[in-house]
C-alpha atoms as one frame of an Amber mdcrd trajectory, in Angstrom:
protein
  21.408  38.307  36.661  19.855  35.220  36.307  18.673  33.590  33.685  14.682
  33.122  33.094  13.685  30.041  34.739  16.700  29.888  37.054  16.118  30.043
  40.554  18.579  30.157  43.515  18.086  27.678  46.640  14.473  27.383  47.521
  13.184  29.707  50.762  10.462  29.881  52.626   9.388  32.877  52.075   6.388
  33.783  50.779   5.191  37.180  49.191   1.770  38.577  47.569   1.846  40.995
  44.686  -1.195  43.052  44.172  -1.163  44.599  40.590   0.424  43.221  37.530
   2.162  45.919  35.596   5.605  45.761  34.824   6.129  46.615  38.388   4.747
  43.810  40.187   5.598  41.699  37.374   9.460  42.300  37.563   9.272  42.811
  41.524   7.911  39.140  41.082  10.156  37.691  38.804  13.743  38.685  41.070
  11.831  37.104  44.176  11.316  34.275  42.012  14.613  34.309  40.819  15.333
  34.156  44.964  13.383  31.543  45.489  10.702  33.032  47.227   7.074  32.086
  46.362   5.257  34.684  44.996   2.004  34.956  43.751   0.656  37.915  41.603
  -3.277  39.021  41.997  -4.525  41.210  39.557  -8.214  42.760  38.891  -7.829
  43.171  35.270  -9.032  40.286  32.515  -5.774  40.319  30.532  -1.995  41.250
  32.878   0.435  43.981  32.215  -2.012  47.217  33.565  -0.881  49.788  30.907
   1.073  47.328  28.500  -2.128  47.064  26.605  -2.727  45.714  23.485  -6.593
  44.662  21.945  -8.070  42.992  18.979 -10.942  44.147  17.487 -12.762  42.009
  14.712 -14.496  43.606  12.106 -14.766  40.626   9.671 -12.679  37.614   8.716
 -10.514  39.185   6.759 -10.048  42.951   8.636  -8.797  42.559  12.337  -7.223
  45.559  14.309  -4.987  45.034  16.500  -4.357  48.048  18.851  -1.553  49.383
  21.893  -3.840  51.477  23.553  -2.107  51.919  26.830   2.235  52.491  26.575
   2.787  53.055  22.864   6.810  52.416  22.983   9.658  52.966  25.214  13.372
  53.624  25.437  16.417  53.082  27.487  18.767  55.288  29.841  20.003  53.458
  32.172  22.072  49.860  31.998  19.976  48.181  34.565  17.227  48.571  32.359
  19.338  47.707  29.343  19.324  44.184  30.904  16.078  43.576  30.764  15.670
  44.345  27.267  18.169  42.392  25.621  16.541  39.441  27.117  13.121  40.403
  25.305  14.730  41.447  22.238  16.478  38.214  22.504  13.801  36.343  23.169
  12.054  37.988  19.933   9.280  39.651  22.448   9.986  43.245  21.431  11.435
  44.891  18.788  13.105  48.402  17.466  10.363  50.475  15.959  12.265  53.529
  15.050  14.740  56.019  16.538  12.428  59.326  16.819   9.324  60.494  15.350
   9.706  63.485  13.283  13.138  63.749  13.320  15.754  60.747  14.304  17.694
  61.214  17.063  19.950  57.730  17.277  17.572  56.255  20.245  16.371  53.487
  19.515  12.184  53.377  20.380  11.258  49.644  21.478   7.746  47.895  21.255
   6.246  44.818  21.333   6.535  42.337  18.331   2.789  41.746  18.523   1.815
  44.415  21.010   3.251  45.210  24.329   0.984  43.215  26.484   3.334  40.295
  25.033   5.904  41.573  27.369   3.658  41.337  30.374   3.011  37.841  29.059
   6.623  36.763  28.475   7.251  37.870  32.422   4.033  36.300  33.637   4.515
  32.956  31.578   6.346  31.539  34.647   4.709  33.122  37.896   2.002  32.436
  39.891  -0.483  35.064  38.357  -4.306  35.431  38.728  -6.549  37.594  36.350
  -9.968  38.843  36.969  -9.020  38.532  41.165  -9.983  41.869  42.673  -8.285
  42.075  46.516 -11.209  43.473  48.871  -9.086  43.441  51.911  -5.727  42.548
  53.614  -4.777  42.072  57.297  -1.853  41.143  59.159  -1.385  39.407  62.155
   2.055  37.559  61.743   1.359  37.254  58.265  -0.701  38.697  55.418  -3.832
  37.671  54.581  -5.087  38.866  51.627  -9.031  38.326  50.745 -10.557  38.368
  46.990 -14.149  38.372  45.833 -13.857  34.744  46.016 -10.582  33.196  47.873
  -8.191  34.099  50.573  -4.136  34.092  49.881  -1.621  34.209  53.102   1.988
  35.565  52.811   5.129  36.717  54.891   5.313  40.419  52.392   3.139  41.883
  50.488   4.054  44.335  47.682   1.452  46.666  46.634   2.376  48.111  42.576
  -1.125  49.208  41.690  -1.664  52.841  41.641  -0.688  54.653  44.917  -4.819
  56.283  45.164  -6.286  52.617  44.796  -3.562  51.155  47.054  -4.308  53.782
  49.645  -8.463  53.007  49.183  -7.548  49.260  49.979  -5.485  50.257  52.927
  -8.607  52.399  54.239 -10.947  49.685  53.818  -8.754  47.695  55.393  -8.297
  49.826  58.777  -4.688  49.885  57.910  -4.085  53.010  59.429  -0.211  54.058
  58.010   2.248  56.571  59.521   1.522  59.921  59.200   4.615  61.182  57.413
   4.077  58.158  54.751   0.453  58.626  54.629   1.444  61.893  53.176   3.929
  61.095  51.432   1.990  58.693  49.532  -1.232  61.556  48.676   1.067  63.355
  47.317   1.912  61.074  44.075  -1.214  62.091  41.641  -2.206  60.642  37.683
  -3.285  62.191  34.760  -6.364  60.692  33.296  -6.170  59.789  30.070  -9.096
  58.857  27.148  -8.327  56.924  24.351  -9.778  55.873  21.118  -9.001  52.584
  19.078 -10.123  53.287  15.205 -10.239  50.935  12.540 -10.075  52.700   9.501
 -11.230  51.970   6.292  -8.101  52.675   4.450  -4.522  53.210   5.403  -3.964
  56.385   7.733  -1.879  60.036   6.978   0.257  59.516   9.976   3.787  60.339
   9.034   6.077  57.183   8.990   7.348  56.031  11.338   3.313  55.166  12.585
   3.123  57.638  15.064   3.169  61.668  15.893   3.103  64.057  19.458   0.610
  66.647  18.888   0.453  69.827  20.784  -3.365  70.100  20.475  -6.349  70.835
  23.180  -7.976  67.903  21.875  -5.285  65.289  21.068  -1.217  64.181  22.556
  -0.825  61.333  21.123  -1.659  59.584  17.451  -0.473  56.095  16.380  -0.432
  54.046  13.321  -0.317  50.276  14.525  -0.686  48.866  10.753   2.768  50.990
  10.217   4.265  49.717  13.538   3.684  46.322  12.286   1.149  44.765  15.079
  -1.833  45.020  13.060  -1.043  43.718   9.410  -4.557  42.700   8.631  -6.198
  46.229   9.725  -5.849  49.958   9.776  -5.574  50.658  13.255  -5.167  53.828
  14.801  -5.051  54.555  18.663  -5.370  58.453  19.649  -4.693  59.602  23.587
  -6.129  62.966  24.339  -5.017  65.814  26.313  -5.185  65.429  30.268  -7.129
  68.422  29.772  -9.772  67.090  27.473  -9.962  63.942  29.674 -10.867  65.573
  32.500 -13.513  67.859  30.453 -15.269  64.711  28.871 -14.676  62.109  31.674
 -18.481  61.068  32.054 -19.406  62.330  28.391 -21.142  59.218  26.309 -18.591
  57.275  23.813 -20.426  58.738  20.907 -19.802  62.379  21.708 -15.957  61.564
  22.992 -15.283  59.555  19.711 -16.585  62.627  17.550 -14.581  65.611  18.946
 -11.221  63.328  19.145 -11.806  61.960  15.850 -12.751  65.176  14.081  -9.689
  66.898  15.541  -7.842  63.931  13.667  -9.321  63.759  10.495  -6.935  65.023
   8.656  -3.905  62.534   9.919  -6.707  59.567   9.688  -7.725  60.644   6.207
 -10.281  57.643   6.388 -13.321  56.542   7.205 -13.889  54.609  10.502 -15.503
  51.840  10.130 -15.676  50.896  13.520 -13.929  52.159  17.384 -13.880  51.785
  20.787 -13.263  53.894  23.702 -10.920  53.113  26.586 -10.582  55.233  29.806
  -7.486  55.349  31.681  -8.098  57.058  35.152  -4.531  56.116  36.453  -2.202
  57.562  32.997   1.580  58.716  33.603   1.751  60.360  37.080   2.069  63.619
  37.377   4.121  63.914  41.101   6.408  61.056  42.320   7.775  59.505  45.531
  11.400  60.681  45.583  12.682  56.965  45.795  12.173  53.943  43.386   9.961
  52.427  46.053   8.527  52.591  49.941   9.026  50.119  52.300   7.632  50.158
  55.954   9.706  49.610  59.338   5.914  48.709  60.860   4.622  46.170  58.251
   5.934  43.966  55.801   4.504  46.170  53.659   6.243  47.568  50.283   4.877
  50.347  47.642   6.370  50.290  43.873   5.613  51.482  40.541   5.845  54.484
  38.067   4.595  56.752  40.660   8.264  56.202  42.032  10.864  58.481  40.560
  10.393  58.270  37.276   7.225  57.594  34.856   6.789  55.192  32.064   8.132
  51.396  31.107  11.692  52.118  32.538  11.291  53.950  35.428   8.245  51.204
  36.626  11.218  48.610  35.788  13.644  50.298  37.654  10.715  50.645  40.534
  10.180  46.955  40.710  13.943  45.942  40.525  14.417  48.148  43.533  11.593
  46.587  45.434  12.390  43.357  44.819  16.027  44.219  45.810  14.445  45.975
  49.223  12.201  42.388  50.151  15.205  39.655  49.174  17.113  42.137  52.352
  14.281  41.916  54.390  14.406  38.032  53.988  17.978  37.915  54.026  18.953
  36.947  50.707  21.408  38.367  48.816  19.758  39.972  45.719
């Protein structure tokens, strides 16, 4: 594997990633690697999709700083391994603990200052553009791929962002895909997922390590960030709720959403929040997958990748975009 920065022999090949997540962002950086040109559009303000990490300021001296989107991950397979030296190398993530509850010799990774500081340690070297929503592609020879506001042209294009929103720009499009793949493609579905960011007055009951599964109708997920060690000058807490209770309270207001899942937490907060935000995630872990780490078509230069591919979470979305960008070096006839 090469090194960051490294590139083989320049090509002329040319390839569009829509979505930056993990997937698109690793697809990107082996093409890179190959030198092919890529460029990365994504909709959001800040990159990484689900590595998400926010700051809220309450005053000068109490800031929160919150993972609201993948809280940690872990490692099965040596491909992946890989990967993570390099950021543990590089001092971009770090062990947080080995199990929650009860230890189990797994190490449990996450960003040193939040894990949106691994989509920025990927990112730091491509050709990325926030806040660029893509309205439409077409292909005629090559891609052409329209934003609100510009127009990009490539030989590939790679779509990572959710399989439903992929499909909606496809339909918009008047791509009309195969049948079989068409189907293939409904069939990968999300859970939603609605989270709160609390800043609590005083430090939380969350059981070291900073962060506890719940089997609860309200609540999954609870996390301590102050005890993870990315929010030293605030008391932040992040909560994910049930699937279930997503889907219940989807269009409630903030106010009423923020009272149920905070009341059903009150006694691991043990605290008064002094302030919160809401976040909804309509595209959460998937619940069905494509059975391979990615979908290529014989028709188009046209490639699907991310966690709805195999496996869910940081890893499988890794070993997604590996396998993608493995699939498009072929296509161009490079060696990956």
């Amino acid at each position: 594997m090469l090194q960051k920065g490294d590139r083989q022999n320049k090509s002329n090949a040319t390839c569009i990633v829509i979505g930056g997540g993990i997937s698109g962002l690793i697809t990107a950086t082996v093409l890179q690697r190959q030198g092919i040109e890529v460029t990365v559009l994504d909709k959001g303000r800040g990159i990484g999709g689900r590595l998400a990490t926010r700051r809220i300021k309450y005053s000068e001296s109490i800031v929160g700083v919150f993972d609201y989107g993948t809280q940690y991950f872990n490692v099965e397979q040596p491909e992946f391994q890989i990967w993570v030296d390099d950021w543990l190398q590089q001092g971009v993530i770090k062990k947080w603990c080995e199990g929650f509850g009860e230890a189990d010799g797994k190490p449990r990774y996450c960003g040193v200052n939040g894990t949106r500081g691994i989509a920025k340690y990927l990112a730091q070297d491509l050709d990325v553009h926030v806040n660029t929503k893509v309205v439409k592609v077409s292909y005629d020879k090559h891609w052409l791929v329209e934003t609100e506001n510009k127009h990009y042209q490539a030989d590939m294009l790679l779509m990572s962002v959710p399989v439903p929103q992929a499909l909606e720009l496809l339909d918009a499009s008047l791509i009309v895909l195969p049948l079989e793949i068409r189907f293939s493609l409904e069939s990968i579905s999300y859970h939603r997922c609605i989270t709160v960011l609390a800043l609590l007055e005083k430090p939380s009951n969350i059981p070291a390590p900073g962060g506890i599964t719940l089997e609860d109708d309200y609540l999954v997920w609870l996390a301590d960030n102050y005890q993870k060690g990315i929010s030293p000058h605030g008391y932040a807490v992040t909560l994910h709720a049930t699937s279930s209770f997503s889907d219940d309270y989807w269009n409630s207001d903030d106010a009423e959403i923020a009272y149920k899942l905070l009341s059903a937490a009150a006694d691991y907060l043990d605290s008064a929040v002094i302030t919160y935000q809401i976040h909804r995630w309509r595209y959460s872990l998937p619940k069905t997958f494509y059975f391979e780490p990615c979908l290529a078509l014989l028709e188009l230069p046209l490639v699907f990748a991310g966690d709805g591919f195999v496996a869910p979470k940081i890893e499988g979305a890794v070993l997604s975009g590996m396998a993608a960008g493995k699939l498009i070096s072929q296509r161009f006839g490079l060696k990956s």
